[in-house]
N, CA, C and O atoms as a DFTB+ gen file, in Angstrom:
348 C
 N C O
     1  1      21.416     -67.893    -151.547
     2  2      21.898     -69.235    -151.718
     3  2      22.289     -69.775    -150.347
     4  3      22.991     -69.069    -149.622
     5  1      21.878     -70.995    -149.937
     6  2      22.197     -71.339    -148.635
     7  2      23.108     -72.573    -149.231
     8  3      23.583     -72.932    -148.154
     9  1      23.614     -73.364    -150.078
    10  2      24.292     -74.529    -150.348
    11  2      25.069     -74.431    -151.651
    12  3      24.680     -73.712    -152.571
    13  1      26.118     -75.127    -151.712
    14  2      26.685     -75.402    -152.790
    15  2      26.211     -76.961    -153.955
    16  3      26.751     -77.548    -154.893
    17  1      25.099     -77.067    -153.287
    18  2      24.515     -78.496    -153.578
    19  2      24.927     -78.377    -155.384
    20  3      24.936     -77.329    -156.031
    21  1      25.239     -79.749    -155.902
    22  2      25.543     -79.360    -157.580
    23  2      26.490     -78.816    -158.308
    24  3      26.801     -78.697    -159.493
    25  1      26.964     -78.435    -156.965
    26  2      28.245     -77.422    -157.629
    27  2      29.419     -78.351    -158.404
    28  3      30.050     -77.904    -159.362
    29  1      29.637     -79.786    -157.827
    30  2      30.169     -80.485    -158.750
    31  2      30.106     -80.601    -159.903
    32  3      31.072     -81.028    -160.535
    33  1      28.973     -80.262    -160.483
    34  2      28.307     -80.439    -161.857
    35  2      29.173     -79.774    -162.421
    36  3      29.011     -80.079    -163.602
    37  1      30.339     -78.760    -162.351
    38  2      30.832     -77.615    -163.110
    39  2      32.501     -77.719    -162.578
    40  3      33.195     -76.935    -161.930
    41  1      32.813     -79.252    -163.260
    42  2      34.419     -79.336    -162.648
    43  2      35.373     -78.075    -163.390
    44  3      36.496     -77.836    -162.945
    45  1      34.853     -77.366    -164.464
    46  2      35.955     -76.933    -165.144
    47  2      35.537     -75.404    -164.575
    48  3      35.840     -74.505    -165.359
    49  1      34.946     -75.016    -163.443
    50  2      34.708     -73.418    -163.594
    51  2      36.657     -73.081    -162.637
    52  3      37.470     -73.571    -161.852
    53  1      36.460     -72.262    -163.256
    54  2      37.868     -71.059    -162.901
    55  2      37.543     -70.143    -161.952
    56  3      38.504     -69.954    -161.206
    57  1      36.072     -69.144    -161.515
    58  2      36.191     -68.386    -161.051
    59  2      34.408     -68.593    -160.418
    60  3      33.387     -68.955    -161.003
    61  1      34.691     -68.132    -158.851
    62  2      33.158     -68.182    -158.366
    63  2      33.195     -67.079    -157.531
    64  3      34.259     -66.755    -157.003
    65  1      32.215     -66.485    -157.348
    66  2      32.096     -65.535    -156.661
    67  2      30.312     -65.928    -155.757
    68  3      29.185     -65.949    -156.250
    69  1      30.631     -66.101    -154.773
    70  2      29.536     -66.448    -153.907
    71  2      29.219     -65.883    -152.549
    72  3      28.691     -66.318    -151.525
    73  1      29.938     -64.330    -153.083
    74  2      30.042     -63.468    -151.437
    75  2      28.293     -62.868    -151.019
    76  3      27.463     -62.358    -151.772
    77  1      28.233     -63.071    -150.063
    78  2      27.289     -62.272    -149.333
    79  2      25.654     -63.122    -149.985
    80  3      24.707     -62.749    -150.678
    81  1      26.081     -64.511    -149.227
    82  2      24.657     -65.418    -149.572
    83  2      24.620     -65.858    -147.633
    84  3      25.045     -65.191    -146.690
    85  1      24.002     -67.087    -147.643
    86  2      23.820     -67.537    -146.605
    87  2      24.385     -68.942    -145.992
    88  3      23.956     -69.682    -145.107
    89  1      25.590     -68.996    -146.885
    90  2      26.545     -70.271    -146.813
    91  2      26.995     -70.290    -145.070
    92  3      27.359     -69.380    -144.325
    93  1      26.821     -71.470    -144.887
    94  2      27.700     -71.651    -143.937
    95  2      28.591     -73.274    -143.892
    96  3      29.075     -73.882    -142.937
    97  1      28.535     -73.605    -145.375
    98  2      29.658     -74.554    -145.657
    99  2      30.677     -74.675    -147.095
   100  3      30.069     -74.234    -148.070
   101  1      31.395     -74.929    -147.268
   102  2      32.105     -74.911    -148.341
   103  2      32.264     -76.531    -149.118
   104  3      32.774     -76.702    -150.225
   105  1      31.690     -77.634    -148.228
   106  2      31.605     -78.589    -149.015
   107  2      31.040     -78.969    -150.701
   108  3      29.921     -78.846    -151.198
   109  1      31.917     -79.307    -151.094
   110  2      31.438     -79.416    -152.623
   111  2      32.596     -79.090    -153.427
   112  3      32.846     -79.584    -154.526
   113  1      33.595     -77.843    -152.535
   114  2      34.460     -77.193    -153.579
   115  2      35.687     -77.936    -154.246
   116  3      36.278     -77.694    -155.299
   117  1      35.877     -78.910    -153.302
   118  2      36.843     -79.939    -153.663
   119  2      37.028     -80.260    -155.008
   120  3      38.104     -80.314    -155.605
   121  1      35.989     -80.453    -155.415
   122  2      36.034     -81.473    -156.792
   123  2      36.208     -80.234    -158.066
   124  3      36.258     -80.729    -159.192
   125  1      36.275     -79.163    -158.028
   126  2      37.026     -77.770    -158.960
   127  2      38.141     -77.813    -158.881
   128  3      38.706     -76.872    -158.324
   129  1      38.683     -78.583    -159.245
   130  2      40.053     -78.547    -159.129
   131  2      40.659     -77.652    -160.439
   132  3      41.838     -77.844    -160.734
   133  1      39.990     -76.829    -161.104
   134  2      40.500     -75.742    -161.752
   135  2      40.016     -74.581    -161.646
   136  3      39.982     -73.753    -162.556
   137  1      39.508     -74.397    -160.259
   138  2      39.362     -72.834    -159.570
   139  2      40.592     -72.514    -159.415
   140  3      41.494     -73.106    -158.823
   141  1      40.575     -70.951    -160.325
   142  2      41.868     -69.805    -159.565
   143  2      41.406     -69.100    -158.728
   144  3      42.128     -68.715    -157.808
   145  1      39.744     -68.636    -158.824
   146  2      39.610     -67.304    -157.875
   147  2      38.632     -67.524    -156.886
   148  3      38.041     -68.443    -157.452
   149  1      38.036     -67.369    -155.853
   150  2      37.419     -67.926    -154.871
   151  2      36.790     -66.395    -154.409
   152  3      37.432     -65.570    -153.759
   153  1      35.849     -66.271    -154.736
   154  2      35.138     -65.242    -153.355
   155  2      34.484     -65.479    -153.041
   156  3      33.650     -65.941    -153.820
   157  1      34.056     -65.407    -151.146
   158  2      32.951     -66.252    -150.604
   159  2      32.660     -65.282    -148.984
   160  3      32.142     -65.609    -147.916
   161  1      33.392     -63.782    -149.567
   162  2      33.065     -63.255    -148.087
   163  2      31.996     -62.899    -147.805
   164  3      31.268     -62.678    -148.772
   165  1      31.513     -62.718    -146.681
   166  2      29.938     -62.064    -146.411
   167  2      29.035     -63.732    -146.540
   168  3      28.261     -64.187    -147.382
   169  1      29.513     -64.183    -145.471
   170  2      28.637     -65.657    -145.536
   171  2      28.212     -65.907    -144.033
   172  3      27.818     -64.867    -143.506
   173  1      28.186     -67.045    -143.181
   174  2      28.488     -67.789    -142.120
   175  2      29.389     -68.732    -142.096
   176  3      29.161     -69.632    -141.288
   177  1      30.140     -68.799    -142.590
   178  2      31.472     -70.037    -143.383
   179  2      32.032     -69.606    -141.494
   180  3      32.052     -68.528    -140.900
   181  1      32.413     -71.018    -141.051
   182  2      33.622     -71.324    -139.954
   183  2      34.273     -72.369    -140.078
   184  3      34.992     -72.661    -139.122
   185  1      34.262     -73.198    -141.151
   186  2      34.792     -74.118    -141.952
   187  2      35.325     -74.033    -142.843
   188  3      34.687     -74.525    -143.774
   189  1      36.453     -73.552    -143.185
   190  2      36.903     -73.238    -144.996
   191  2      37.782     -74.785    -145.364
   192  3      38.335     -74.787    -146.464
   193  1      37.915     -75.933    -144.601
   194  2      38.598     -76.957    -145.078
   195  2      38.703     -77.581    -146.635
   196  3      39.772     -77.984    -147.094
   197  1      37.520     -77.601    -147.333
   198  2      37.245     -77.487    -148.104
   199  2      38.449     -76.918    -149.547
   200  3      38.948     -77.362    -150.581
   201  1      38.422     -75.673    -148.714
   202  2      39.361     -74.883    -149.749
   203  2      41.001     -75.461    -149.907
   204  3      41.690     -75.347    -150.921
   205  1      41.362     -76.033    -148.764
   206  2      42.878     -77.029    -148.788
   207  2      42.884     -77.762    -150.384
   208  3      43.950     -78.151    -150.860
   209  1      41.987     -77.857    -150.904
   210  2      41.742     -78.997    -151.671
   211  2      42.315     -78.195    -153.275
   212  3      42.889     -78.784    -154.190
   213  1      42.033     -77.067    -153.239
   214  2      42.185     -76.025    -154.584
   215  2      43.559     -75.488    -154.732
   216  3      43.974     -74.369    -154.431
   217  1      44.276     -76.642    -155.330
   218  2      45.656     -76.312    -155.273
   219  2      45.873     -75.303    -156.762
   220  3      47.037     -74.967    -156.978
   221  1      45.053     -74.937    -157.533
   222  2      45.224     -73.846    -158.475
   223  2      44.626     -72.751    -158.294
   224  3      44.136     -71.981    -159.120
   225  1      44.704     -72.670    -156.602
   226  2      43.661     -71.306    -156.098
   227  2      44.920     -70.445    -156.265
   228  3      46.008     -70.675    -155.738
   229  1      44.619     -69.434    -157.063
   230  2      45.563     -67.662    -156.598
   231  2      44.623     -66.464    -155.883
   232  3      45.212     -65.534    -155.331
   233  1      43.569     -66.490    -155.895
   234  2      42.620     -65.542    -155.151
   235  2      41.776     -66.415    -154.864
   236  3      41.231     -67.312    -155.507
   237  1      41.694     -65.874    -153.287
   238  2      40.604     -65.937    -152.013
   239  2      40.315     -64.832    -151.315
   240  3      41.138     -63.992    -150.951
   241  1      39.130     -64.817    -151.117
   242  2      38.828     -63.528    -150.088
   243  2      37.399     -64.576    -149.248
   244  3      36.436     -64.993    -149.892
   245  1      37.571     -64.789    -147.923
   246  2      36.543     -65.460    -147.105
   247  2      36.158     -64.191    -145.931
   248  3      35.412     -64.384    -144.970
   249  1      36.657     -63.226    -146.158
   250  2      36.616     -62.046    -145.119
   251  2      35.134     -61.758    -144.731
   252  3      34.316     -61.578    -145.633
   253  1      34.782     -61.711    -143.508
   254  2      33.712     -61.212    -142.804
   255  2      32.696     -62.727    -142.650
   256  3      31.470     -62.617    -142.625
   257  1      33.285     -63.922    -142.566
   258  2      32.888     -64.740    -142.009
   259  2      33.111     -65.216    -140.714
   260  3      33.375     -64.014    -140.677
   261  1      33.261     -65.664    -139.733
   262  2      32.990     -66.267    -138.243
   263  2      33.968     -67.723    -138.256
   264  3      33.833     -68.817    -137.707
   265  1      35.233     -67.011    -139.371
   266  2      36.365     -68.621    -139.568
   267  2      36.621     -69.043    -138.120
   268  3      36.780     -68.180    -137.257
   269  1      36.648     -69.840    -137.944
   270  2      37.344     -70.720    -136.545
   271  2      38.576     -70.918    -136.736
   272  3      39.240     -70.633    -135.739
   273  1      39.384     -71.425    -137.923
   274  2      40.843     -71.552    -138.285
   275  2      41.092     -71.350    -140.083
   276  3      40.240     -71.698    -140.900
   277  1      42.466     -70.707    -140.468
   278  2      42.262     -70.623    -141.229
   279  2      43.353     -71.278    -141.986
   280  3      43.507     -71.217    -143.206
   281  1      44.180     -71.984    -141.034
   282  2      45.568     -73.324    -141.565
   283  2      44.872     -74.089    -143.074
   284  3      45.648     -74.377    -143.986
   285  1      43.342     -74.373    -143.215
   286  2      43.467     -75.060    -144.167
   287  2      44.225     -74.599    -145.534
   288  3      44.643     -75.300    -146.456
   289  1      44.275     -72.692    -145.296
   290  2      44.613     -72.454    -146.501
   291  2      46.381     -72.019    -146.583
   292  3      46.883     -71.189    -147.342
   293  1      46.974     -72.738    -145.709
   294  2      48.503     -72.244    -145.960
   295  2      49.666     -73.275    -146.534
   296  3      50.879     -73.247    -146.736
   297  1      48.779     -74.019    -146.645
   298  2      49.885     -74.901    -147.900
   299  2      49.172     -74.764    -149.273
   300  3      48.845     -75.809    -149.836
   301  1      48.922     -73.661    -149.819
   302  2      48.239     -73.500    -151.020
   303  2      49.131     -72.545    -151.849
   304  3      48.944     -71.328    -151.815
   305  1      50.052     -73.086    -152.554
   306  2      51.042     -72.483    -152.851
   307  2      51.051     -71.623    -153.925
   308  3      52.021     -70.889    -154.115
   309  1      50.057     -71.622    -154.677
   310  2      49.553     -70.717    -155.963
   311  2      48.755     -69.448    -155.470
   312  3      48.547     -68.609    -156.346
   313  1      48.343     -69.213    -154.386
   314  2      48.186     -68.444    -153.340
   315  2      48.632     -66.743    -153.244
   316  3      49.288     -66.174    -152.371
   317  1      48.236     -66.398    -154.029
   318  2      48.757     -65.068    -154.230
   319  2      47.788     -63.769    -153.493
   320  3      48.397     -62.759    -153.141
   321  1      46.295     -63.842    -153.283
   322  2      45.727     -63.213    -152.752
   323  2      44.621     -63.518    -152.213
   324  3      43.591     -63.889    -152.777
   325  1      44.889     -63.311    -150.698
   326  2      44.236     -63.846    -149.728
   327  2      43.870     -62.778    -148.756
   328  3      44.721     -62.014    -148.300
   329  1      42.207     -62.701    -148.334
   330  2      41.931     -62.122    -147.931
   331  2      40.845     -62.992    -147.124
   332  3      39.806     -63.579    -147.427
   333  1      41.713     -62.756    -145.759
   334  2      40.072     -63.938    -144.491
   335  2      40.604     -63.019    -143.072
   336  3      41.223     -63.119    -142.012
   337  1      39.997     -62.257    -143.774
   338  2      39.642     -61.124    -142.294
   339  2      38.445     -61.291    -141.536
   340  3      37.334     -61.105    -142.032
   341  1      38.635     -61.645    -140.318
   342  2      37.281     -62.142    -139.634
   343  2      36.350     -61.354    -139.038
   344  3      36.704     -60.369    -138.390
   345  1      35.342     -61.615    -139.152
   346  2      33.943     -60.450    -138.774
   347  2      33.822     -60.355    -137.661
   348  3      32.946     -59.626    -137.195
């Protein structure tokens, strides 16, 4: 998978798991605003801004991507497990 193209189509998903494709953006994720769980390690992601947006996120793991910063995700207060260990 190289895109999240469509992914809007599916406002009500809860849980994605999209580790180890060929992403190197997270645009799209915004509009899930009822994702809890997020996995997306094993990508090209250096952008996770995107993810600021998922205020019912409790699991993330972006680990083994090439993040440049990872502030978007620290006002995410439902935030219970986080994993963005960089490659």
């Amino acid at each position: 998978m190289e895109s999240l193209e469509g992914i809007h189509n599916f406002p009500k998903l809860t849980h994605l798991d999209i580790t180890d494709n060929e992403l190197d953006s997270l645009v799209g994720l915004g509009s899930l605003s009822e994702l809890t769980s997020l996995y997306a390690g094993q990508n090209n992601l250096t952008n996770i801004q995107p993810v600021s947006l998922l205020s019912n996120l409790k699991e993330l793991n972006v680990s083994h991507n090439p993040i440049d910063d990872v502030s978007p995700i620290e006002n995410l207060s439902s935030l219970e497990i986080n994993a963005a260990r960089r490659s």
